[in-house]
C-alpha positions as CSV (number, residue, x, y, z in Angstrom):
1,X,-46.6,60.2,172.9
2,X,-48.5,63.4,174.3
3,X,-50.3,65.1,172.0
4,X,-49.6,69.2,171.1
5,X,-52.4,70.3,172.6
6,X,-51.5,68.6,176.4
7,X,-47.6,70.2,175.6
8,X,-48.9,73.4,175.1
9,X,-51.3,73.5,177.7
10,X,-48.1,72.2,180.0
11,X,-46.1,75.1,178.9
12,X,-48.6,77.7,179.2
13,X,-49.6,76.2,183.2
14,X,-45.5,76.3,183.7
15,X,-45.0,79.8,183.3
16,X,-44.1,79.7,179.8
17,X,-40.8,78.4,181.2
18,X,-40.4,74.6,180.1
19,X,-38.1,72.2,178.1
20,X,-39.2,70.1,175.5
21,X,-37.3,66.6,175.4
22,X,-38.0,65.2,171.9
23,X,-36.3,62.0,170.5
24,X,-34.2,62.9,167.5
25,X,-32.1,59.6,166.8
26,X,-32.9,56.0,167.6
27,X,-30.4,53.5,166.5
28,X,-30.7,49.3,167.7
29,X,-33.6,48.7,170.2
30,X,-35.1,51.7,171.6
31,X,-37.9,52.3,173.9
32,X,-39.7,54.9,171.8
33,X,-39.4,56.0,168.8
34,X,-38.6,59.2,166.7
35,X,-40.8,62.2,167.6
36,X,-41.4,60.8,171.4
37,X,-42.0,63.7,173.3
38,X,-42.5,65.3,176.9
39,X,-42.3,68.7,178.5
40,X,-40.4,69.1,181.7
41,X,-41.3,72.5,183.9
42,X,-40.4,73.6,186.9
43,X,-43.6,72.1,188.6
44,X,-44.0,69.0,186.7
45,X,-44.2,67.1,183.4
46,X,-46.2,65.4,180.5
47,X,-45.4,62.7,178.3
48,X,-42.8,60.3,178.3
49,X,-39.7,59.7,176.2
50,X,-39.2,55.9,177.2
51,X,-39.0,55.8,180.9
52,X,-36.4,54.4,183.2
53,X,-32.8,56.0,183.6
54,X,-32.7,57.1,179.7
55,X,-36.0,59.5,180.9
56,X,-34.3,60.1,184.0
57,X,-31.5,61.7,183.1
58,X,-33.0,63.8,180.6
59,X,-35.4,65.0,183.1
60,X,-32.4,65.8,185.2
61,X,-30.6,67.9,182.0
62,X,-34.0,69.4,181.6
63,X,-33.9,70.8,185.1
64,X,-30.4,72.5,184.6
65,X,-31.3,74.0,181.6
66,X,-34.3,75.6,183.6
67,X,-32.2,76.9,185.9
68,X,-29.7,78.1,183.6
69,X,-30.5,81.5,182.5
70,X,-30.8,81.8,177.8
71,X,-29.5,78.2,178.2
72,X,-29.6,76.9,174.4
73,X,-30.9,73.8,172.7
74,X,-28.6,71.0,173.3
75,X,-28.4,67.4,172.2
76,X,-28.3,64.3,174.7
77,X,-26.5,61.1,173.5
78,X,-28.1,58.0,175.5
79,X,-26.4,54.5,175.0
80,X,-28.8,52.1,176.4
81,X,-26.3,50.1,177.9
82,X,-24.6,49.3,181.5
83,X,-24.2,52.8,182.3
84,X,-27.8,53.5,182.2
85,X,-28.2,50.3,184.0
86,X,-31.0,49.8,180.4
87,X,-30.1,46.4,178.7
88,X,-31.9,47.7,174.9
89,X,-28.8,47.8,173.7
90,X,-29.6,50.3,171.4
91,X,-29.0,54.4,171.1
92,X,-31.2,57.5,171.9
93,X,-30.3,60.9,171.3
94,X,-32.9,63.2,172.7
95,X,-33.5,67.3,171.6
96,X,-34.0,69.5,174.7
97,X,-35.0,73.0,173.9
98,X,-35.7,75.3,176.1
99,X,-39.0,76.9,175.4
100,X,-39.6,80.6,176.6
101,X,-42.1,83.7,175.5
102,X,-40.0,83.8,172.4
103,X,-41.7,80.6,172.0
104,X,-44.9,82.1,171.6
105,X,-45.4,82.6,167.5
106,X,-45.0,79.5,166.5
107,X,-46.5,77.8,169.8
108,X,-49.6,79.7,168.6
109,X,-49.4,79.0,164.9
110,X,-49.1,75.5,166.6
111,X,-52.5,75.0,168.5
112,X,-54.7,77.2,165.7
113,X,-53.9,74.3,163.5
114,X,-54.4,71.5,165.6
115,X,-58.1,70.4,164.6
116,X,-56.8,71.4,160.4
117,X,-58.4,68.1,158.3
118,X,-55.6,69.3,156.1
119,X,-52.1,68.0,156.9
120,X,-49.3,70.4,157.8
121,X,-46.0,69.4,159.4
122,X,-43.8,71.3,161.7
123,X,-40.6,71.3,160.9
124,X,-37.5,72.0,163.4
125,X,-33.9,72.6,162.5
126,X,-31.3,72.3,164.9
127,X,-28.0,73.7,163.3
128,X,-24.7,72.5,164.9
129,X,-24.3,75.5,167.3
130,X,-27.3,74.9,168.9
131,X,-29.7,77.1,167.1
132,X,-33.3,76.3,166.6
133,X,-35.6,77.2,163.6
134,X,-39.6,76.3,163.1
135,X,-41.2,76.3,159.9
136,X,-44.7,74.8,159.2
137,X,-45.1,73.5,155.3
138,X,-48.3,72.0,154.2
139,X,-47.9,69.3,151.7
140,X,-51.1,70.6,149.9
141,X,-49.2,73.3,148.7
142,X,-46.2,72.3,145.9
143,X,-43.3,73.9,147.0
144,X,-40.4,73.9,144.3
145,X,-37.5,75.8,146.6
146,X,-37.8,72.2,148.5
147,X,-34.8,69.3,147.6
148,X,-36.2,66.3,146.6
149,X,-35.4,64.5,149.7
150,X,-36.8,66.5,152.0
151,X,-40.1,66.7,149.9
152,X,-40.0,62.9,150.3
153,X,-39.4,63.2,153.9
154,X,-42.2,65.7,154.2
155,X,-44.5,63.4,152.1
156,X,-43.7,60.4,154.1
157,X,-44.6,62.5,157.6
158,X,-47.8,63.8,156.2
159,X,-48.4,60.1,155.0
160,X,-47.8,58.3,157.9
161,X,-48.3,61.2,160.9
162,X,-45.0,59.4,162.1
163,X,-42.1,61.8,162.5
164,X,-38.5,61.7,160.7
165,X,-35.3,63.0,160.9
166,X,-33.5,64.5,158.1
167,X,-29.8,65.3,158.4
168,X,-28.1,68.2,157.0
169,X,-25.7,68.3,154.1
170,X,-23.2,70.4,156.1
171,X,-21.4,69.5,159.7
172,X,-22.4,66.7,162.0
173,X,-25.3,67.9,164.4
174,X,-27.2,69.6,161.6
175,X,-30.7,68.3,160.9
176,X,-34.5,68.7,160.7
177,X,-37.2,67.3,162.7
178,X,-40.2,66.7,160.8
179,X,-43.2,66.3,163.0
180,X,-47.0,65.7,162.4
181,X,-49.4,68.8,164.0
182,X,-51.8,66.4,163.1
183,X,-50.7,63.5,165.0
184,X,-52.9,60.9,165.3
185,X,-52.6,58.0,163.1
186,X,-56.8,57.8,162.5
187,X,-59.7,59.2,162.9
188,X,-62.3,57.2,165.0
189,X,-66.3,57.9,164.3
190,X,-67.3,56.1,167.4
191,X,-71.4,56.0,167.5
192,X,-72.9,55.2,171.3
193,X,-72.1,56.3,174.6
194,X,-73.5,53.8,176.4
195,X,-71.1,51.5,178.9
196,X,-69.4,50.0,176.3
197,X,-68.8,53.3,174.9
198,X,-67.4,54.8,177.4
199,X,-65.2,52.3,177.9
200,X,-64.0,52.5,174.2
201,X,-62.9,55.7,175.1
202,X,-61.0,55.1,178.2
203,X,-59.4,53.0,176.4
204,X,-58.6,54.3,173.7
205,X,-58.0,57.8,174.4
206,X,-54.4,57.5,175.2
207,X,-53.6,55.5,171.5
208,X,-52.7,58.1,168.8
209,X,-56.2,58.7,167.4
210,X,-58.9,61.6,167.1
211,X,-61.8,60.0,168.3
212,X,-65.3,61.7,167.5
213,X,-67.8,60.9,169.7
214,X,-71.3,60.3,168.2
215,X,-75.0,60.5,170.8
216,X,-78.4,61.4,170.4
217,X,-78.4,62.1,174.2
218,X,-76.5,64.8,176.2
219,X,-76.7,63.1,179.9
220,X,-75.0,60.2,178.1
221,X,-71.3,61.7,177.3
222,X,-69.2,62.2,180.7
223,X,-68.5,66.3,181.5
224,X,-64.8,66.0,180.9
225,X,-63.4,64.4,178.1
226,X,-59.7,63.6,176.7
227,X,-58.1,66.2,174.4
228,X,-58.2,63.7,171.7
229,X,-62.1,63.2,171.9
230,X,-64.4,65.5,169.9
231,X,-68.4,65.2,171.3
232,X,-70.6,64.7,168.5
233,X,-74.2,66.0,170.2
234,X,-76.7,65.4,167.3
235,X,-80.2,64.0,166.4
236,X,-78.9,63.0,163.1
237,X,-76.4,60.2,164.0
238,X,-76.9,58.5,159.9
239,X,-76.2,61.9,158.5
240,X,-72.4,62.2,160.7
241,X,-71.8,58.4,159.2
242,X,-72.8,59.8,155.9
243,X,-69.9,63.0,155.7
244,X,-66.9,61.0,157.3
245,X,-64.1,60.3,155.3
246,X,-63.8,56.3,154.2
247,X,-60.6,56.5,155.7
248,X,-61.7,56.8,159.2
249,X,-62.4,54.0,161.5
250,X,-66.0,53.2,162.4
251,X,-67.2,51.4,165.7
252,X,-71.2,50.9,165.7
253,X,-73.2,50.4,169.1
254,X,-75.6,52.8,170.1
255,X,-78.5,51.8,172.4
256,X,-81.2,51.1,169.3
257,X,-81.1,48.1,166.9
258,X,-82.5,50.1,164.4
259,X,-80.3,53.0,164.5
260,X,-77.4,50.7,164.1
261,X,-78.2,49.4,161.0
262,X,-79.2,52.5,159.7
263,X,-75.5,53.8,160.6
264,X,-74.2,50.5,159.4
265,X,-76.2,50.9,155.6
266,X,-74.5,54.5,155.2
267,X,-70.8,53.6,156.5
268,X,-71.1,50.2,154.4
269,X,-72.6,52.6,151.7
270,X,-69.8,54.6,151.6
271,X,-67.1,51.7,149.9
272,X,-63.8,50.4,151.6
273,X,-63.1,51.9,154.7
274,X,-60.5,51.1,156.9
275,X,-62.2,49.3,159.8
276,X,-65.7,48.9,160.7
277,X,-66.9,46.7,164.0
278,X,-70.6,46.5,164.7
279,X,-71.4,45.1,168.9
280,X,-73.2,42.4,168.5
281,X,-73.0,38.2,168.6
282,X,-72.8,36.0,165.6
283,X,-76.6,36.2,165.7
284,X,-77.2,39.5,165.2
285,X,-74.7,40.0,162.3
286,X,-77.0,37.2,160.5
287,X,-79.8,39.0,160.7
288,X,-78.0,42.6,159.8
289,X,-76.6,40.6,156.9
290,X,-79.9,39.9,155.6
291,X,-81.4,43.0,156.1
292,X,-78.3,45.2,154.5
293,X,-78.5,42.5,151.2
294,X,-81.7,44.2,151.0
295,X,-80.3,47.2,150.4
296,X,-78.3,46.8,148.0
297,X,-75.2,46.0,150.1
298,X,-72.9,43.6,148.3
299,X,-71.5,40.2,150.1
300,X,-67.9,41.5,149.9
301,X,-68.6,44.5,152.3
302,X,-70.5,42.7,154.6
303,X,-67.4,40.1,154.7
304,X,-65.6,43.5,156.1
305,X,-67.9,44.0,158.7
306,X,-66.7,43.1,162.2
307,X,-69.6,41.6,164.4
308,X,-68.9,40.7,167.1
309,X,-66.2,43.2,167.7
310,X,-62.8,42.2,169.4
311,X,-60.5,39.6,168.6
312,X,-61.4,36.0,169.1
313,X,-59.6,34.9,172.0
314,X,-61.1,36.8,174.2
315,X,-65.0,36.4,175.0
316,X,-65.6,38.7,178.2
317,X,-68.6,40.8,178.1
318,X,-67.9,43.2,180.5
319,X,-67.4,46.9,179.0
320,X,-63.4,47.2,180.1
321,X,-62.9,43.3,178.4
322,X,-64.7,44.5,174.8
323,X,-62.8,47.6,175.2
324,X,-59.5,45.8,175.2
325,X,-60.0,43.3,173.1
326,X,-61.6,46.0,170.1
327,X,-58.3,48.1,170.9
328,X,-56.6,45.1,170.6
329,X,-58.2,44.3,167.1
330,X,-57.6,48.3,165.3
331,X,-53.9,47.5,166.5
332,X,-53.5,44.8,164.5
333,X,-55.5,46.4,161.6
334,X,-53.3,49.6,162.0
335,X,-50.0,47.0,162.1
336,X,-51.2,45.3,158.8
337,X,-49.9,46.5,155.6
338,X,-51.8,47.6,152.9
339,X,-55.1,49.1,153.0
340,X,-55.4,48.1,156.9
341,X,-58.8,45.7,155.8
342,X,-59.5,42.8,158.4
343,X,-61.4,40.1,157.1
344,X,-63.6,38.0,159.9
345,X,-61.6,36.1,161.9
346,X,-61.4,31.9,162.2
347,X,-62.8,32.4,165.5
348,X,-65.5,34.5,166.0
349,X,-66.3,36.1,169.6
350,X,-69.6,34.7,171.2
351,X,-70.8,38.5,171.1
352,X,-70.5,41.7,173.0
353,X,-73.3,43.3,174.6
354,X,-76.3,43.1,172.6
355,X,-77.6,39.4,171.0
């Protein structure tokens, strides 16, 4: 799904003349889900709704409405059968709205609160006519004008930075998009950018996550980075492990031994968090074991600590391989319900990078 801040930039390159194709409705088996999103304009597009004929054709109802002068907001019905030549079987109905200067306000509003640490959610009603609405709520404000369903719905979007659809009470056609701004599912505190690092971020810059980038040395970090990736330039890599939130992810390789177990102390310091993978082998975590038991770190959170990083199947050691197989791994944490906690697995990767 592309993020806000690539669809804005995409609308603002465009002329401030685009269409934004969201999915609304999924029914059966879809290719994405709810809150999909790209932008068409005239000169090009981001994002993707699914692919195939589905995102064909609603590219091609996209470029009528640009050429169709205060064209309105419409809704596309997609079965995802024969006549799409798509055997999912399921159904897709996909918001295009037109986006103009009009758009501005709440475009704006949109990208000041992109990097918020507190949740807000756009919401979007389409009425049955055709006209569209925007309204930002933040669910760290109580709000007693709201029903109790869509509170729930807005609760559950915050929760989850999934979106939702929430139909109308009145005629057919009426309902709300709730949507994220904040739409990553995690927060990555990734400390190193050495090979292995940078390859972690490759990788994982396109999976819906903010990943902040932790170095002690500027030549280190590439000059361009994703829009997802925050650079982290500091001398005091302990004390960024030290203020973030237990419910971030934590990946651990910078080019000192000692540095990574001083980053390893404060994050295992800090009590449960969600994921935390050390680069190493099976040898190294013994001796990290031994050292944090010295501090005062108890056996259970040390069981939490991943090390060697990856999932056990695969045992390459080239950067791209320990990239794949890590991303691999916080996918099946992220898929797990519950607090997301991965205990070690049966087999153990011979280790990854550093012995």
């Amino acid at each position: 799904m592309s993020n806000w801040r690539d669809i804005i930039a995409a609308h603002r390159a465009g002329g401030h003349c685009s269409v934004l194709l969201t999915v609304a409705v999924v029914k059966g088996s879809t290719p994405r889900e709810i809150g999909a999103r790209m932008l068409i304009t005239r000169t090009g597009m981001t994002g993707t709704i699914g692919g195939g004929s589905l995102e064909y054709s609603a590219i091609e109802e996209a470029r009528r409405l640009l050429n169709t002068p205060e064209a309105a907001a419409t809704l596309l019905s997609f079965p995802l059968g024969p006549e799409l030549a798509q055997c999912c079987g399921g159904f897709v109905e996909i918001l295009a709205e037109p986006l103009g200067q009009e758009n501005a306000p709440w475009l704006d509003r949109l990208e000041q609160h992109l990097d918020d640490t507190a949740p807000l959610v756009l919401a979007t009603r389409r009425e049955r006519n055709g006209n569209i609405s925007h309204q930002f709520y933040s669910t760290d404000q109580t709000i007693p004008s709201l029903t109790p369903d869509f509170a729930a719905c807005l609760s559950r979007v915050s929760d989850t930075c999934q979106a939702a659809r929430l139909d109308g009470t009145g005629t057919a056609g009426d309902f709300t998009l709730l949507r994220p701004v904040r739409d990553h599912r995690f927060d990555l505190f990734l400390f190193g950018a050495g090979h292995v690092g940078q390859a972690l971020v490759k990788t994982l810059s396109s999976f819906p996550c903010l990943i902040h980038w932790v170095d002690e040395r500027p030549e280190s970090f590439p000059q361009a980075l994703p829009t997802n990736v925050r650079k982290i330039l500091t001398a005091d890599p302990v004390a960024v492990a030290e203020e973030a939130p237990n419910s971030a992810f934590f990946l651990v390789m910078t080019h000192s031994h000692q540095l990574d177990l001083e980053i390893s102390a404060e994050i295992l310091k800090k009590g449960p968090v969600r994921y935390f993978g050390l680069i190493g082998s099976e040898t190294k975590r013994t001796k990290f074991e031994k050292r944090l038991k010295l501090r005062g770190i108890p056996g259970d959170a040390l069981g939490k600590m991943r090390c060697p990083i990856g999932i056990g199947v695969l045992k390459g050691k080239h950067p791209a391989e320990i990239a794949i197989s890590t991303a691999a791994e916080i996918l099946s944490v992220l898929d797990q319900s519950g607090t997301g906690a991965l205990d070690r697995p049966d087999q153990a990767r011979s280790g990854n990078g550093k012995p």
